[in-house]
C-alpha positions as CSV (number, residue, x, y, z in Angstrom):
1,X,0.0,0.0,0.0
2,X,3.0,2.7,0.8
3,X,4.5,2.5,-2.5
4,X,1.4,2.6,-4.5
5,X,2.0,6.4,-5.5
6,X,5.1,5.6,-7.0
7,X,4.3,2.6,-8.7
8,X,1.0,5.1,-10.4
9,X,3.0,7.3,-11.3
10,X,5.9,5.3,-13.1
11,X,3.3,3.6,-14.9
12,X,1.3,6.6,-16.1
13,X,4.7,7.9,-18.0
14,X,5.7,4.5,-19.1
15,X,2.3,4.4,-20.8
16,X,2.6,8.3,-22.4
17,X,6.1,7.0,-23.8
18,X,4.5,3.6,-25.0
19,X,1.5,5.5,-26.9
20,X,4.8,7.9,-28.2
21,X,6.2,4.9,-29.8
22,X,3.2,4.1,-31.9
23,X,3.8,7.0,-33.8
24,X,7.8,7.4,-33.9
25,X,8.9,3.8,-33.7
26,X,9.8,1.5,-37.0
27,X,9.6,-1.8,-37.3
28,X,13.0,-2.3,-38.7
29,X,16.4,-0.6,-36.7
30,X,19.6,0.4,-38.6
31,X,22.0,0.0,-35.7
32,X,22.8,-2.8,-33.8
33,X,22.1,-3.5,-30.4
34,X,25.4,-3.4,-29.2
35,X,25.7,-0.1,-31.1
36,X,22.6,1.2,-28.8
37,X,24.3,-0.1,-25.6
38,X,27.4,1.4,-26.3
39,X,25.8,4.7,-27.3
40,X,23.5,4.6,-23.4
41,X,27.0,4.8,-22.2
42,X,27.4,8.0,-23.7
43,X,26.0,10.7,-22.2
44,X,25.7,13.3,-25.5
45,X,25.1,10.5,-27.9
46,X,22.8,11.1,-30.9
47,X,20.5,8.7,-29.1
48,X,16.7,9.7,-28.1
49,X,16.0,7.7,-25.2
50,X,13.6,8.0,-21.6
51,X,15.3,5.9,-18.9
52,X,13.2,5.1,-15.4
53,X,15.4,4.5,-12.9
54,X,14.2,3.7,-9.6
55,X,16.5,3.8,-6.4
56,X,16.2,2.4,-3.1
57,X,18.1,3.6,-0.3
58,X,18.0,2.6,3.8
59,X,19.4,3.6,7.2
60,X,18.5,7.5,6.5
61,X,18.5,10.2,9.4
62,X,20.1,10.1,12.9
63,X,18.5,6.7,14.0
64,X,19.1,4.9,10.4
65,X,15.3,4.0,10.7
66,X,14.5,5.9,7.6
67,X,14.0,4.7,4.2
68,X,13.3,6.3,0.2
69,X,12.5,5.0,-3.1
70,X,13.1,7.3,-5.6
71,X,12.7,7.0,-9.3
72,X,14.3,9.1,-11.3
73,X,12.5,9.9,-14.9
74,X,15.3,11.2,-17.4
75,X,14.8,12.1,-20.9
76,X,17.5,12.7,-23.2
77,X,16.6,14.5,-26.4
78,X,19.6,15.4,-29.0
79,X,18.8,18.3,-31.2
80,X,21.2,18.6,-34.5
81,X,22.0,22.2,-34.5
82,X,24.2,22.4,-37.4
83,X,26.5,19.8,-39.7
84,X,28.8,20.2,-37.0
85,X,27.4,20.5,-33.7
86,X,24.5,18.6,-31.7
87,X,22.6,20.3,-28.4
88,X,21.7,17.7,-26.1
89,X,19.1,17.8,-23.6
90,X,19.0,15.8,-19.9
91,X,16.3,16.0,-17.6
92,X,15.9,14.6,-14.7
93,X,12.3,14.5,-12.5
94,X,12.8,12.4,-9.4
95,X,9.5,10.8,-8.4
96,X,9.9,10.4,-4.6
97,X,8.3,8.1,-1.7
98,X,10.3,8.4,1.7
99,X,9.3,7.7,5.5
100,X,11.5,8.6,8.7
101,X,14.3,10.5,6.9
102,X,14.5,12.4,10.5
103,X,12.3,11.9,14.1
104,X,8.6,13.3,13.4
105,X,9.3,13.4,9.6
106,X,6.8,10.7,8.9
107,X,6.0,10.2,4.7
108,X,6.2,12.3,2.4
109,X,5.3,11.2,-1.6
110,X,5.6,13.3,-5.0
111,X,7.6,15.0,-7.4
112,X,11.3,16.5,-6.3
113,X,13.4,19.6,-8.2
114,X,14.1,19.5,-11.6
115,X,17.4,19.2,-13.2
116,X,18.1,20.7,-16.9
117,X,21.2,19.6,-18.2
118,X,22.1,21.2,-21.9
119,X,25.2,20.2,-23.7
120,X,26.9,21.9,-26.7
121,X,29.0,18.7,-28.0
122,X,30.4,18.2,-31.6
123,X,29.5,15.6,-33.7
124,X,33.0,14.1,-34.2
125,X,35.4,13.4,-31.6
126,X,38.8,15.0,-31.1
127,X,41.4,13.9,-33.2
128,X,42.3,11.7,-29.9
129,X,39.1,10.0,-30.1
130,X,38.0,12.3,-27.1
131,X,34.1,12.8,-27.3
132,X,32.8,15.8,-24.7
133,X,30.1,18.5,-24.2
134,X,29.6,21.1,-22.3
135,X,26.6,23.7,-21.4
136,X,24.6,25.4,-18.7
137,X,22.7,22.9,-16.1
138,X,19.6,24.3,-14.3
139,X,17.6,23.6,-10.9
140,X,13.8,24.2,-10.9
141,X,11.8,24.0,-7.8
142,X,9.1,21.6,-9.0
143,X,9.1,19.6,-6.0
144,X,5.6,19.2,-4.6
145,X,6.5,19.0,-0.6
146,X,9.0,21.1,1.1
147,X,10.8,17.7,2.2
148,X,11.3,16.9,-1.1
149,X,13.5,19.6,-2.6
150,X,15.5,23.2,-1.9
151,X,12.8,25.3,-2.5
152,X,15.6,27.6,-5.0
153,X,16.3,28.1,-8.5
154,X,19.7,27.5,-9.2
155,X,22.1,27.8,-12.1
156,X,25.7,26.5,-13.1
157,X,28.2,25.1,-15.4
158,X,27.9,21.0,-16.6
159,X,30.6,19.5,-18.9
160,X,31.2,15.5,-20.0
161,X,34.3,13.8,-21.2
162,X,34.7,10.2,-22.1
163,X,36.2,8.3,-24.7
164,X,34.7,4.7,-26.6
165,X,38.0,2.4,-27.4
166,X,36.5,-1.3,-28.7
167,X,33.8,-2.6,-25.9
168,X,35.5,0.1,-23.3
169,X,33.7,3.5,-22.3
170,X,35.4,5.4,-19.9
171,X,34.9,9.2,-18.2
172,X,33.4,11.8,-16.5
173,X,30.5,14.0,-15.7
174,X,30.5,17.1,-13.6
175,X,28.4,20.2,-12.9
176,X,28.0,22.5,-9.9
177,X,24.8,24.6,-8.9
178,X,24.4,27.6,-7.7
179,X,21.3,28.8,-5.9
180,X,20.3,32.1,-7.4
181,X,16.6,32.6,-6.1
182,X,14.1,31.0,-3.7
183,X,12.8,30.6,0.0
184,X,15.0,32.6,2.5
185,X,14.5,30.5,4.8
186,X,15.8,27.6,3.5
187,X,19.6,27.1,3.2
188,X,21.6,28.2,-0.3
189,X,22.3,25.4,-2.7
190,X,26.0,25.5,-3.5
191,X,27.1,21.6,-4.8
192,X,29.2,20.3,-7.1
193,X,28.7,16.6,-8.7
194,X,30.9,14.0,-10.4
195,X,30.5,11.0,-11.8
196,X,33.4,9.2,-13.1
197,X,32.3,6.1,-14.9
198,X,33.3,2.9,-16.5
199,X,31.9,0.5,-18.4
200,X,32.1,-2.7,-20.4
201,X,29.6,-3.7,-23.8
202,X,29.5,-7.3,-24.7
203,X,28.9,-8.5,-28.7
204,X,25.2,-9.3,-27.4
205,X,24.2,-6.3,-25.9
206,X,25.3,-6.6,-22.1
207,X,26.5,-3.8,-20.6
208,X,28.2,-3.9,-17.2
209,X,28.9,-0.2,-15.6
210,X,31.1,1.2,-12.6
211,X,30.2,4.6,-11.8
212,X,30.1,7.1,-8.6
213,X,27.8,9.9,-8.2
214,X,29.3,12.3,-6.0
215,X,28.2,15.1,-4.3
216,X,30.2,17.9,-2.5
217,X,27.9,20.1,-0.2
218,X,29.6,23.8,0.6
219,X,27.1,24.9,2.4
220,X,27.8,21.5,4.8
221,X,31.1,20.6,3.7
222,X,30.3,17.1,3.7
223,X,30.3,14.8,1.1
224,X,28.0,11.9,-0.5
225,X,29.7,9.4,-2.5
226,X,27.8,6.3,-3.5
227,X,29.8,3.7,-5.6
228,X,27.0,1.8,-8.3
229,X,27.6,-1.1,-10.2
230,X,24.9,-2.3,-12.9
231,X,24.0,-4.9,-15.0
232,X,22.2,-3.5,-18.6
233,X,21.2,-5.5,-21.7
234,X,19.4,-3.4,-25.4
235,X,16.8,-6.3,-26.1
236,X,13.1,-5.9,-28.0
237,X,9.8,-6.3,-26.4
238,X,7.8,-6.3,-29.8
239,X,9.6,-3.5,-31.9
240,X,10.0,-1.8,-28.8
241,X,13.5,-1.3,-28.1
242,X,14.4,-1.1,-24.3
243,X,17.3,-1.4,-22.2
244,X,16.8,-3.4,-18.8
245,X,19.0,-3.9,-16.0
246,X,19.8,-3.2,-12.2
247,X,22.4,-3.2,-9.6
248,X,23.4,-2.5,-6.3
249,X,25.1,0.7,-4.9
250,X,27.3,1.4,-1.3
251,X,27.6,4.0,0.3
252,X,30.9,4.6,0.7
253,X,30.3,8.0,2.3
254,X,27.5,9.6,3.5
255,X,26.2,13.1,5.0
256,X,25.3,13.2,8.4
257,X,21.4,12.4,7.8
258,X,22.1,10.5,4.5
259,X,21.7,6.6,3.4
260,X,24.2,4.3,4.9
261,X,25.3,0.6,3.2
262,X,23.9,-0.9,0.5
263,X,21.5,0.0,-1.9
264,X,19.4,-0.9,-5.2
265,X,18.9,0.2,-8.5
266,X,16.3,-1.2,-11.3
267,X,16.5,0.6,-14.8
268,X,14.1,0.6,-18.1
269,X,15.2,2.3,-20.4
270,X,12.8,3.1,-23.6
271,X,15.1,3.5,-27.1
272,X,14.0,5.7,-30.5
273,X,17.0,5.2,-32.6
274,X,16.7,7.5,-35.5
């Protein structure tokens, strides 16, 4: 019964993006599966695609009693701008259910802030094989309880790196937000976030990923780091093509009030290959 608002909601956008793929979606796909796989490694490829990712995290607040399930709805939308460049766009709207995240807190259910990622990336890669983008990243406060977000608008720089060598993708991901605007009363946002990642495609479409997704608090001066490892595979459900997968995630540093140990991680991923 407590994680029925989720579970509505993921299926109410799962079911916008299925009725989406009746129009956009052919029968017949010019690139191979492991070319998509390798491609959802790459955060600025020429790839439209709408990953759910839900998260599960334990041991929150002071007495570890609390828990949150959060799923994370992320489109990624390439836009050619020119015959050289691309503008990629990265949203992502966290759908959240938590309980006991500190004494008194009780549950709280609905949507978090929204994060705008836009990269500027060429179309080729360096003469180094070096692919990257870079761009403006904003925070919108969409989130529907004040539990659930910063109650500010913030703004700041975002920039990817990573290179594609055989099955092997390896780099990085940063950005760091600024608050700009919002509730007085609630503390400034001033974070920055990496993600270093890794990861390994198979000839059949398997792809097995090492990432972290850090986050340096100012304000605090504490840090989050959890360390994620997943298990992905491109594979068609009709001509739908998805990517499906999960993992498990530590928390190999945490803030004060944040998740301890181990966590999980389920992903669906829905493809439109051009």
């Amino acid at each position: 019964m407590r994680n029925a608002p989720i579970y509505k909601i993921f299926w109410h956008f799962t079911g916008i993006c299925t009725l989406w793929t009746v129009f956009i979606v052919q029968s017949a796909f010019a690139e191979s599966n492991e070319e998509l796989a390798k491609k959802l490694s790459n955060p600025v490829a020429s790839l439209i695609s709408v990953p759910f990712q839900l998260n599960y995290d334990s041991n929150i607040g002071p007495k570890d009693d609390g828990e949150r399930y959060l799923l994370n709805i992320q489109p990624v939308i390439p836009v050619t701008l020119n015959d050289d460049w691309n503008l990629i766009s990265r949203v992502i709207l966290p759908v959240v259910l938590q309980d006991d995240i500190f004494p008194g807190a009780r549950s709280q259910s609905g949507f978090g802030d929204v994060l705008l990622s836009l990269f500027f990336s060429p179309k080729q890669p360096t003469q180094n094989g070096w692919i990257w983008g870079a761009g403006p990243v904003f925070l919108l406060p969409t989130a529907t309880d004040d539990l659930l977000g910063a109650e500010k608008w913030g703004l700041g720089p975002t920039a990817v790196v990573l290179k594609q060598t055989g099955p092997w993708t390896y780099g990085a991901l940063a950005n760091h937000i600024l608050s700009l605007a919002g509730n007085d009363d609630r503390q400034d946002v001033n974070a920055t976030f990496t993600q270093p990642f890794l990861s390994y495609t198979t000839k059949d479409a398997k792809t097995f990923a090492l990432n972290t997704e850090s986050t340096y608090d100012w304000e605090s001066e504490q840090w989050a780091v959890p360390i994620n490892f997943t298990v992905t595979t491109v594979t068609e459900f009709g001509n739908q093509l998805v990517s499906v997968g999960g993992g498990v995630r530590y928390w190999a540093k945490s803030t004060d009030a944040g998740p301890e140990g181990l966590g999980g991680r389920l992903i669906f991923t829905l493809l439109f290959p051009k």
